[in-house]
Every structure is written in C-alpha cells, then in structure tokens.
C-alpha positions in Angstrom: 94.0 -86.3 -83.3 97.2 -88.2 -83.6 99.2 -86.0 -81.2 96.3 -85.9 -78.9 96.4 -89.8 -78.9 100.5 -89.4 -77.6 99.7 -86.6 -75.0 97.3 -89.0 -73.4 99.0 -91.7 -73.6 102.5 -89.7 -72.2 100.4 -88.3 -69.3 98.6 -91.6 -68.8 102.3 -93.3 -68.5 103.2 -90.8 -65.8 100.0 -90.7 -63.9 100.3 -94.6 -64.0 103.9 -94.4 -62.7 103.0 -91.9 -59.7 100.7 -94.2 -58.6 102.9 -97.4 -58.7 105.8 -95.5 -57.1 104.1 -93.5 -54.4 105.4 -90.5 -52.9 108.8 -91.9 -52.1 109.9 -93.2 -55.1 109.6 -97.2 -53.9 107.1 -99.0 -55.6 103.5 -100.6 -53.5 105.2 -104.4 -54.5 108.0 -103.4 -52.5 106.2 -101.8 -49.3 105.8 -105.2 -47.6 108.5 -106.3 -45.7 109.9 -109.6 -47.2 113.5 -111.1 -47.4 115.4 -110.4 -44.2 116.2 -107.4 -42.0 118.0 -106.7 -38.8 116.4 -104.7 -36.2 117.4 -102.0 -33.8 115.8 -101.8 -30.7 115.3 -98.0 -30.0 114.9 -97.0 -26.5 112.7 -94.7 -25.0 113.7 -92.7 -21.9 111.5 -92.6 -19.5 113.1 -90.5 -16.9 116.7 -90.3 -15.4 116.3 -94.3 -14.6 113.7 -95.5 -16.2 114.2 -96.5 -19.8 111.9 -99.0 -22.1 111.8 -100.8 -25.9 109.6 -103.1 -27.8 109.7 -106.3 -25.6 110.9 -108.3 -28.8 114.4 -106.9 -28.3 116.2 -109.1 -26.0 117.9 -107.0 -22.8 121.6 -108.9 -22.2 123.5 -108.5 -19.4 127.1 -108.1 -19.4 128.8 -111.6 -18.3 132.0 -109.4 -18.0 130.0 -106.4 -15.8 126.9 -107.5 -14.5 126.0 -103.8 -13.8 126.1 -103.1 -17.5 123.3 -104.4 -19.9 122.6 -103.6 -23.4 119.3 -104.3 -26.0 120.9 -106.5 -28.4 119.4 -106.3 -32.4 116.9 -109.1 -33.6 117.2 -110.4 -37.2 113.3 -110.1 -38.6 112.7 -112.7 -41.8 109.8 -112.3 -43.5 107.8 -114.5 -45.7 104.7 -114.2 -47.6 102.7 -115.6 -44.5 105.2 -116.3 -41.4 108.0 -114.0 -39.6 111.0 -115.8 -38.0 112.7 -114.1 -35.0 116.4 -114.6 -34.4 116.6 -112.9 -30.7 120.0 -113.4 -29.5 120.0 -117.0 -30.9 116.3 -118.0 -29.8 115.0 -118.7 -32.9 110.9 -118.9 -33.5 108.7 -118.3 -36.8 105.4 -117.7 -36.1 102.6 -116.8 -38.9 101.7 -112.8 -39.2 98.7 -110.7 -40.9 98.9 -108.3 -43.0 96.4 -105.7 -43.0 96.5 -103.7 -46.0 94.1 -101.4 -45.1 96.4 -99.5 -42.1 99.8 -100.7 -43.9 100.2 -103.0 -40.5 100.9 -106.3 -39.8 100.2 -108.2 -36.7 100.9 -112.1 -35.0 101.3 -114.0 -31.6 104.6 -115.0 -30.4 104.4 -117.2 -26.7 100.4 -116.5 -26.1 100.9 -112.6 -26.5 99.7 -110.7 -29.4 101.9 -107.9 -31.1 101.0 -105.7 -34.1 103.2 -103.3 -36.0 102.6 -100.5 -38.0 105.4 -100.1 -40.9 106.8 -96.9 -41.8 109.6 -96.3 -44.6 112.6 -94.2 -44.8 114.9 -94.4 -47.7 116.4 -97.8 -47.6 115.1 -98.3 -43.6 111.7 -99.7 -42.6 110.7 -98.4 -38.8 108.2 -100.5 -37.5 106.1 -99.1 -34.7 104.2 -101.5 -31.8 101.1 -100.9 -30.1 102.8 -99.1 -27.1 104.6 -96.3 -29.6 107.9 -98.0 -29.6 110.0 -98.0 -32.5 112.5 -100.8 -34.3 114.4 -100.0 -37.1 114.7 -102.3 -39.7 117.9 -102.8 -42.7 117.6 -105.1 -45.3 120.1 -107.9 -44.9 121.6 -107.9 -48.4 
C-alpha cells in the first residue's frame, strides 16, 4: 500500500507539472506578456510594389534619401492592466484586455481598436492583429 501511496503521488507530481508547463516547456504564469519587449514589424508583400505591416509600426523616411523608407521596431511594455508604446519616440500607454479564453489581448490607441492574438516561440512572443499581420516580440532584459 505504501509504494502504491509513492507511485501516485510520483505520477501525480508529473501530471501536475505537464499541466503547469504546457507543451513548450514555459509555465501558464509566464504566457502573458509583462515586463518589456521590442517589437519587429514584419512585412507582408503584397505584390512587386505593394508591401504592408501592423499600422503600430511606425514607417520612417530616410532624411538622407527620401526615396528610401524603412518600418522602424516599437518597444511594447506591459503591465498587469495597461501597454505603453514607444513608436519612434511617441510615447502613449493605453489600458488593454486580456482575454483568457482565446490567449488574446485587445485596447484602443487614438479612437481605433486593435486586438492581438499571442503566440510563443522559444524565447520570442509573435503577436498577430486582426488583419493577419505579425510583430515579433524579445524580451528587453
């Protein structure tokens, strides 16, 4: 009965550690974003001319060239209950939702509503918006 009591409790312990590590290894606590990150704009190519990204990341223009332009990375701070956006030196916090149902979170930045859905990938977060496009987030250590 004794070693019965053990074999429980050992497969108990593991069961209990699947659950609170998930699949990759990183435990539910940590699959919220919090602290700060910096963000990379991906692009999307359209066609031979038309490109697009998440209309978060700022699109510079070259003072030097002004026929090149680039999408400069964001710095993304979160807190328990409000983001703050660094975008090129604009800086603005605004309160976001989580919704832990969809592993999402979602807020209004100057009257327009955004909502991300968070995926993870080793020590990157990718955040996807409502239109498909994609950020990739690295914790700022």
């Amino acid at each position: 009965m004794n070693h019965t009591k053990k074999i429980f409790t050992s497969l108990a312990a593991v069961f209990i550690s699947a659950i609170v590590y998930g699949q990759s290894g990183t435990p539910f606590s940590e699959m919220y974003l919090k602290g700060k990150y910096t963000a990379a704009c991906a692009m999307e190519v359209i066609d031979h001319a038309t490109i697009r990204n998440c209309e978060l990341c700022p699109f510079v223009i070259d003072p030097n060239n002004k026929s090149r332009a680039e999408t400069k990375d964001i710095e993304m701070t979160f807190t328990n209950d409000s983001l703050t956006l660094n975008q090129n030196g604009k800086i603005t916090t605004v309160p976001y939702v989580r919704n832990k149902d969809n592993h999402s979170f979602s807020f209004t930045l100057d009257k327009k509503a955004y909502s991300f859905r968070v995926f993870f990938n080793s020590s990157q977060s990718i955040i996807e918006d409502s239109n498909g496009l994609l950020m990739v987030l690295e914790k700022v250590k």
